[in-house]
KETI-711913 format. One record per residue (C-alpha): residue number from 1; residue in three letters; x, y, z. Coordinates in nm, 3 decimals. Last residue first. Example, Ala and Ser with C-alpha at 12.3 -4.5 7.8 and 13.67 -1.06 7.14 Angstrom:
+-----+-----+---------+---------+---------+
!   n ! res !       X !       Y !       Z !
+-----+-----+---------+---------+---------+
!   2 ! SER !   1.367 !  -0.106 !   0.714 !
!   1 ! ALA !   1.230 !  -0.450 !   0.780 !
+-----+-----+---------+---------+---------+
END
This chain:
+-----+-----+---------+---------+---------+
!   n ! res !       X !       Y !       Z !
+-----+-----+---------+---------+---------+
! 180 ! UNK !  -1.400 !   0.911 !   3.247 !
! 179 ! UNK !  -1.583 !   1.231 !   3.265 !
! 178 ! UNK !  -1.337 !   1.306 !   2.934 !
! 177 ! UNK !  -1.468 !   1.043 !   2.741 !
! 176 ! UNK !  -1.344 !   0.714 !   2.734 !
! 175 ! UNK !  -1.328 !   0.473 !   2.420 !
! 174 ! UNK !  -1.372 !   0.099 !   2.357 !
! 173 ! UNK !  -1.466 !  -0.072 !   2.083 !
! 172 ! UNK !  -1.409 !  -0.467 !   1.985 !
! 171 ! UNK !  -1.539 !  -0.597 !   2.343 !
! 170 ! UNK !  -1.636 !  -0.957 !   2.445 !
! 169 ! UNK !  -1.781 !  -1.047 !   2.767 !
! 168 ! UNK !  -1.574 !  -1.163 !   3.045 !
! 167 ! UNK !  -1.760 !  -0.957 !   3.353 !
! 166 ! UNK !  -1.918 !  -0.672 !   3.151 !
! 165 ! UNK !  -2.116 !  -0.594 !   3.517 !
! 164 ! UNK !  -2.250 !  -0.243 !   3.460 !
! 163 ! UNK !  -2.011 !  -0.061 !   3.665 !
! 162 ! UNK !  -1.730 !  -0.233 !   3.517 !
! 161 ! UNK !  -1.508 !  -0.457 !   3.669 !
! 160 ! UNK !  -1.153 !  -0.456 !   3.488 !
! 159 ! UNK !  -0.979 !  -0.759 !   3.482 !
! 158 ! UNK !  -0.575 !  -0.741 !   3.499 !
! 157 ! UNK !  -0.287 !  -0.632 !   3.291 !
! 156 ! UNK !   0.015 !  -0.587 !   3.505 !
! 155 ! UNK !   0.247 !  -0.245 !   3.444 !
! 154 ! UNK !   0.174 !  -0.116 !   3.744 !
! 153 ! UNK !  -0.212 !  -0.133 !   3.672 !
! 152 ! UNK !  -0.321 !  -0.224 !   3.314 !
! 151 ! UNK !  -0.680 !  -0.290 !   3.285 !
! 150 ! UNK !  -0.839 !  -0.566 !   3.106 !
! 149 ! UNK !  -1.234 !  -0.466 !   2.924 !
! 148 ! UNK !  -1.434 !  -0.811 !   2.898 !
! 147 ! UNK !  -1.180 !  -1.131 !   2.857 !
! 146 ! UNK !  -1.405 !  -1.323 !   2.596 !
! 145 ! UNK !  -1.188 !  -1.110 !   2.343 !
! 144 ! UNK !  -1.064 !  -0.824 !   2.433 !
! 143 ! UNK !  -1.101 !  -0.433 !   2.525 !
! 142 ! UNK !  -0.792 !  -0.309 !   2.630 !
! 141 ! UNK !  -0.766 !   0.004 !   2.847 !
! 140 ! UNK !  -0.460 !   0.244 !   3.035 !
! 139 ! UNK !  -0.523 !   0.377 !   3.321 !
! 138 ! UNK !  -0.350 !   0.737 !   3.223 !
! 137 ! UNK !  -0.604 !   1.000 !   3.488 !
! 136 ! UNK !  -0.796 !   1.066 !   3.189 !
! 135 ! UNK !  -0.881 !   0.718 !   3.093 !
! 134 ! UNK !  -0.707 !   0.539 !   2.816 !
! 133 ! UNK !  -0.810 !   0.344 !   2.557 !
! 132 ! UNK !  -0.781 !   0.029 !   2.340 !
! 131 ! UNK !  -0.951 !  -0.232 !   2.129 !
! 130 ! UNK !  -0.898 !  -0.584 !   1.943 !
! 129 ! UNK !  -0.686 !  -0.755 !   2.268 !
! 128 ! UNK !  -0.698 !  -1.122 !   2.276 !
! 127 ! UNK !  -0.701 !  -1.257 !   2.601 !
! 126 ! UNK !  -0.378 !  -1.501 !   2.653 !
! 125 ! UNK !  -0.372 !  -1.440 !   3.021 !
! 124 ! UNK !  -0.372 !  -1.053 !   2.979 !
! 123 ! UNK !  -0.134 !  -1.051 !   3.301 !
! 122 ! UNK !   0.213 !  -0.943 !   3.201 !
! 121 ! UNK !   0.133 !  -0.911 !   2.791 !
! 120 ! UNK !   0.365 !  -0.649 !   2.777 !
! 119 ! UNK !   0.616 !  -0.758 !   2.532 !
! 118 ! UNK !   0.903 !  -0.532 !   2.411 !
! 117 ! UNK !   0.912 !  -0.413 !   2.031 !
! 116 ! UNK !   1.280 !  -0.265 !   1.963 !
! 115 ! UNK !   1.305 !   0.144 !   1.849 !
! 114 ! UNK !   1.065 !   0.391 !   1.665 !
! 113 ! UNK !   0.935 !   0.727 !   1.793 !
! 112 ! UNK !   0.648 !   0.602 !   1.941 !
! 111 ! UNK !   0.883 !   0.391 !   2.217 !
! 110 ! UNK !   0.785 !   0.008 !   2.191 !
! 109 ! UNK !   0.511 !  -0.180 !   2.307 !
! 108 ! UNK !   0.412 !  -0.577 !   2.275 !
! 107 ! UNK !   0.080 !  -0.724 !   2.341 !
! 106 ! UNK !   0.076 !  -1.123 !   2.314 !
! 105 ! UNK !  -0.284 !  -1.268 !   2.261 !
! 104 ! UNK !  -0.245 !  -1.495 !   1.923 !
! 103 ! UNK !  -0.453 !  -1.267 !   1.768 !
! 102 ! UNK !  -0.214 !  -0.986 !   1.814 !
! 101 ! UNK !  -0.159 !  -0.681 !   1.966 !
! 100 ! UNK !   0.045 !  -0.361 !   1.895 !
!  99 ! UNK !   0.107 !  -0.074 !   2.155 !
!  98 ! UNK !   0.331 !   0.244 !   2.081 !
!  97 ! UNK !   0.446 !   0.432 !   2.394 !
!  96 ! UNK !   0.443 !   0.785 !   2.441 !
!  95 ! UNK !   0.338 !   0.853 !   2.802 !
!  94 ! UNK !  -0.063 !   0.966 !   2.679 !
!  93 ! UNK !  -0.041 !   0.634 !   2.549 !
!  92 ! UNK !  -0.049 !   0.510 !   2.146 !
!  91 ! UNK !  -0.305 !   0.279 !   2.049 !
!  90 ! UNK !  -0.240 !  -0.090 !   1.706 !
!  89 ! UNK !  -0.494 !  -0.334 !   1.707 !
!  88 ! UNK !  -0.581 !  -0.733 !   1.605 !
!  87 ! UNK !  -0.246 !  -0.770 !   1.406 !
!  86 ! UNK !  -0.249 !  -1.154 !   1.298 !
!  85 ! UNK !  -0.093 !  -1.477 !   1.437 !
!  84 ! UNK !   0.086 !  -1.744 !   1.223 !
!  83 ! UNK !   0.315 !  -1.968 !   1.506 !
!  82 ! UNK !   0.511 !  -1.790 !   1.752 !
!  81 ! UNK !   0.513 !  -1.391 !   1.717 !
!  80 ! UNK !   0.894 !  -1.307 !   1.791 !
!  79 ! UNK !   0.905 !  -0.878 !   1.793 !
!  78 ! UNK !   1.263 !  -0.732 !   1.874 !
!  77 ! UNK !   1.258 !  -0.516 !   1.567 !
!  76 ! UNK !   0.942 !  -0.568 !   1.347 !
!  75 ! UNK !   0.908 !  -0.247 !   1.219 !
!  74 ! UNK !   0.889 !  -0.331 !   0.791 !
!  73 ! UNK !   0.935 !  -0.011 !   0.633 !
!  72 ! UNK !   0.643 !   0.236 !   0.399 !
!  71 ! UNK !   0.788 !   0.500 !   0.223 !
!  70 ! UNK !   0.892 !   0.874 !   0.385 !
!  69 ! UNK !   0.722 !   1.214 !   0.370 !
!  68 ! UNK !   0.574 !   1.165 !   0.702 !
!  67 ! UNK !   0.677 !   0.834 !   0.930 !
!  66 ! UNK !   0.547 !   0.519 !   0.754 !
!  65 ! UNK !   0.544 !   0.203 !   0.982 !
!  64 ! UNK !   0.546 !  -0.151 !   0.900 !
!  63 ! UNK !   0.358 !  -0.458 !   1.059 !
!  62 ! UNK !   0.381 !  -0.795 !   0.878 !
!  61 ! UNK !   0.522 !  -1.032 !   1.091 !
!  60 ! UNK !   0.227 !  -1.290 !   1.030 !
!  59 ! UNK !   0.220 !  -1.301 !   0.627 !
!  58 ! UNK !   0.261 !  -1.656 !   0.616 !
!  57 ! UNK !  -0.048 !  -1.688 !   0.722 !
!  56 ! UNK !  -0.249 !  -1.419 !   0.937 !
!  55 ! UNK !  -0.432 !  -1.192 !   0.691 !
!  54 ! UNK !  -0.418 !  -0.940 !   0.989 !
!  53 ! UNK !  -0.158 !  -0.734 !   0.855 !
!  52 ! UNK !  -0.080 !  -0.412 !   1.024 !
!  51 ! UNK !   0.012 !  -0.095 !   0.896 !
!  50 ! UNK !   0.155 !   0.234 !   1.105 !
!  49 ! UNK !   0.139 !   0.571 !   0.971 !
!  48 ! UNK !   0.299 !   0.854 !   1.177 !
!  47 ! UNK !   0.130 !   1.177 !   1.220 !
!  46 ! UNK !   0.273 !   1.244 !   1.596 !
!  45 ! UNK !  -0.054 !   1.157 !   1.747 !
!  44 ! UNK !  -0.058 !   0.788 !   1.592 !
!  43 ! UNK !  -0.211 !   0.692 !   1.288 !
!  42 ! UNK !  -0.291 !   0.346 !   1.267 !
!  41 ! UNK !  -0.403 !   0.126 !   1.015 !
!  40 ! UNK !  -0.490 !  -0.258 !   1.054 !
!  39 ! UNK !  -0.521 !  -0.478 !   0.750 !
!  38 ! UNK !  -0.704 !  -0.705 !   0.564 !
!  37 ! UNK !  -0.523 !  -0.740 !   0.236 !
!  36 ! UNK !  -0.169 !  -0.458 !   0.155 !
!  35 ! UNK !   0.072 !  -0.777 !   0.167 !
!  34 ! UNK !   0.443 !  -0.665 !   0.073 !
!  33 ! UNK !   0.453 !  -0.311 !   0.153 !
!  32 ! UNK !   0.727 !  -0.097 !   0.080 !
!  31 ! UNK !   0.553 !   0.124 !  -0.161 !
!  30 ! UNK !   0.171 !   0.095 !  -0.109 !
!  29 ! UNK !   0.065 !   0.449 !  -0.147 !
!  28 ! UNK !  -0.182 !   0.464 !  -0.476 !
!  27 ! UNK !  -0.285 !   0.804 !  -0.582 !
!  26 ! UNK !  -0.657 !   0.934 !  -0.490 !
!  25 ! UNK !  -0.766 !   1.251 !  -0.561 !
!  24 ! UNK !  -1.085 !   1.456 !  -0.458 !
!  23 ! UNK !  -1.052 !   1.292 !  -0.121 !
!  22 ! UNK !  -0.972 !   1.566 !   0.149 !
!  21 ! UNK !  -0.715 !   1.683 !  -0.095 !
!  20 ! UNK !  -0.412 !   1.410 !   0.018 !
!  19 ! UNK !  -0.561 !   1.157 !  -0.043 !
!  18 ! UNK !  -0.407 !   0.813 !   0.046 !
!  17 ! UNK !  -0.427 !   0.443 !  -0.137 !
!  16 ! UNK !  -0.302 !   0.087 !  -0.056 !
!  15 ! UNK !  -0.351 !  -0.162 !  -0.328 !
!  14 ! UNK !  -0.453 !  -0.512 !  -0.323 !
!  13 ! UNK !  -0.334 !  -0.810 !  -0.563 !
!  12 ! UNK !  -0.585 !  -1.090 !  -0.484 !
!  11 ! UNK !  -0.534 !  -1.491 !  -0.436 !
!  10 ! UNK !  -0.232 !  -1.725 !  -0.519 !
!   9 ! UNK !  -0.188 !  -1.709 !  -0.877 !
!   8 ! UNK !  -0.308 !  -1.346 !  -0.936 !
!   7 ! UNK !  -0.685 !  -1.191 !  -0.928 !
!   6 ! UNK !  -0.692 !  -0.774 !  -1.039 !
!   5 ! UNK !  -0.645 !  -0.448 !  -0.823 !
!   4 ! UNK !  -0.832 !  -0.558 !  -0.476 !
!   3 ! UNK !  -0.872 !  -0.189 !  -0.336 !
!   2 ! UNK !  -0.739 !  -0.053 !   0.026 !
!   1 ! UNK !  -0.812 !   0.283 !   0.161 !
+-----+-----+---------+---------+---------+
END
């Protein structure tokens, strides 16, 4: 949960908070993070925190990671985001890689456990990616701006034809259930 805290020179002062009493309490969490406004929070299926900022600015490299019982650390190894470009979305695959994309349509990956960012745009064609999923047999899906729902095939990201004819429509939310 984020909270604007009081006005400063150049904008807003936010806090990061966390609960650990299924919300009776709150106590602030933003240690280690520099920018805590408009952001992207992940939790991936080993119970590590991930943070995105999608303030864009001078604030574009901002992604950090918490793993349990530890503070909040920049994870921007191998990553090179020309330009100011914001975190649109952060998924985690069923083969346990760690996805983050950005406004500026580059997709990049990295091992969940931690390690270097590698791209994996192969394909996208500049869509931007806000969503993801995966279907039960591991197809892993991006839902993206003006580019309709992109599939990733061999490790190439290509259109995905729905039944119902999304051709390049926009989509923010995407999620498969278990008849696929």
């Amino acid at each position: 949960v984020g909270e604007n805290t009081s006005p400063s020179l150049f904008g807003f002062h936010y806090v990061n908070y966390k609960s650990t009493d299924n919300g009776t309490t709150w106590v602030p969490d933003s240690s280690g993070l520099s920018n805590v406004s408009g952001t992207i929070f992940y939790v991936d299926e080993t119970g590590v925190q991930h943070w995105g900022d999608i303030s864009g600015g001078t604030f574009y490299l901002n992604v950090y990671v918490k793993p349990v019982g530890s503070p909040w650390t920049k994870d921007t190894i191998g990553l090179t985001i020309p330009g100011t470009s914001s975190v649109t979305a952060f998924f985690s695959d069923h083969a346990g890689n760690l996805f983050v994309s950005f406004d500026n349509g580059s997709l990049w990956k990295r091992p969940v456990g931690g390690g270097s960012w590698a791209l994996d745009s192969a394909g996208l064609n500049g869509y931007k990616a806000y969503a993801f999923a995966q279907t039960t047999s591991g197809t892993l899906l991006a839902g993206t701006y003006n580019g309709g729902i992109q599939q990733q095939v061999s490790g190439t990201w290509s259109g995905f034809t729905s039944p119902g004819g999304l051709g390049s429509a926009s989509c923010f939310a995407l999620a498969v259930d278990t008849a696929n």
